[in-house]
C-alpha angles and dihedrals in degrees: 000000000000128000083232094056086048092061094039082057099047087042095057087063086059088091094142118039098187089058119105116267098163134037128178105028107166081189105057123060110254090017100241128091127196119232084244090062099042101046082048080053098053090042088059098044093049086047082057099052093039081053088055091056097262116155138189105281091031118140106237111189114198124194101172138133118263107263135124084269088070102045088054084052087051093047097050087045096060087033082060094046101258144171115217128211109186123204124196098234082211090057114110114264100240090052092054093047090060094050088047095055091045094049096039091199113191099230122019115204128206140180106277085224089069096032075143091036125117107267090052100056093048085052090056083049102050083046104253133153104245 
C-alpha cells in the first residue's frame, strides 16, 4: 500500500468537515480544528511541497517539534506520495548525518527556529536541500 492510498483512506472518514479532527492544539487559536480545515491545510501544504519539485516516491525528512504544524506536513506528505523519513531534532548532529546520507531525501525540513541548528547543518553536510 501507497502512502497515497493511506491518506485516501484516512481522507474518506473525513464525512463531515465541520466536525471536530483535532482538539487541544496549544498552536492553533481556539485549539480545535475541523476536518474541513484541516484536509484545506494539508492541500496547501502538499501544494507547497509539489511547488518545491517533490514527486511521488520523493524522501521528505522531516526534523521538526511536535505541533499541529507537523502532523498537516505529515499528512500532505503521504497525500504527495511521499516517503518520510522522520528525524528526532534532539537527536546529535553526527547520528542524523548518517541517516541523511543513507536516505538521500530530496528536501530535509527543520524547525525555522534552528534554520542554523544541527540538524540542519548535518542536513547541508550529508547534501541535502534544506
Amino acid at each position: 500500500m501507497t502512502n497515497a492510498n493511506i491518506y485516501t483512506l484516512l481522507h474518506r472518514a473525513w464525512t463531515d468537515p465541520a466536525a471536530i479532527a483535532l482538539y487541544d492544539c496549544p498552536d492553533v487559536a481556539g485549539a480545535e480544528v475541523t476536518y474541513g480545515a484541516l484536509d484545506a491545510a494539508v492541500a496547501r501544504a502538499a501544494a507547497a511541497l509539489a511547488e518545491r519539485g517533490l514527486v511521488p516516491g520523493d524522501r521528505l525528512a522531516m526534523a521538526l517539534p511536535k505541533s499541529t504544524a507537523t502532523f498537516v506536513l505529515f499528512l500532505a506528505a503521504l497525500r504527495s506520495g511521499l516517503t518520510l523519513v522522520p528525524c528526532n531534532p534532539a537527536s546529535p548532529a553526527q547520528g542524523v548525518a548518517a541517516m541523511l546520507e543513507r536516505t538521500d531525501p530530496a528536501l530535509v525540513l527543520v524547525d525555522a527556529e534552528a534554520p542554523a541548528g544541527p540538524i540542519a547543518l548535518a542536513a547541508r553536510t550529508a547534501g541535502a536541500r534544506v
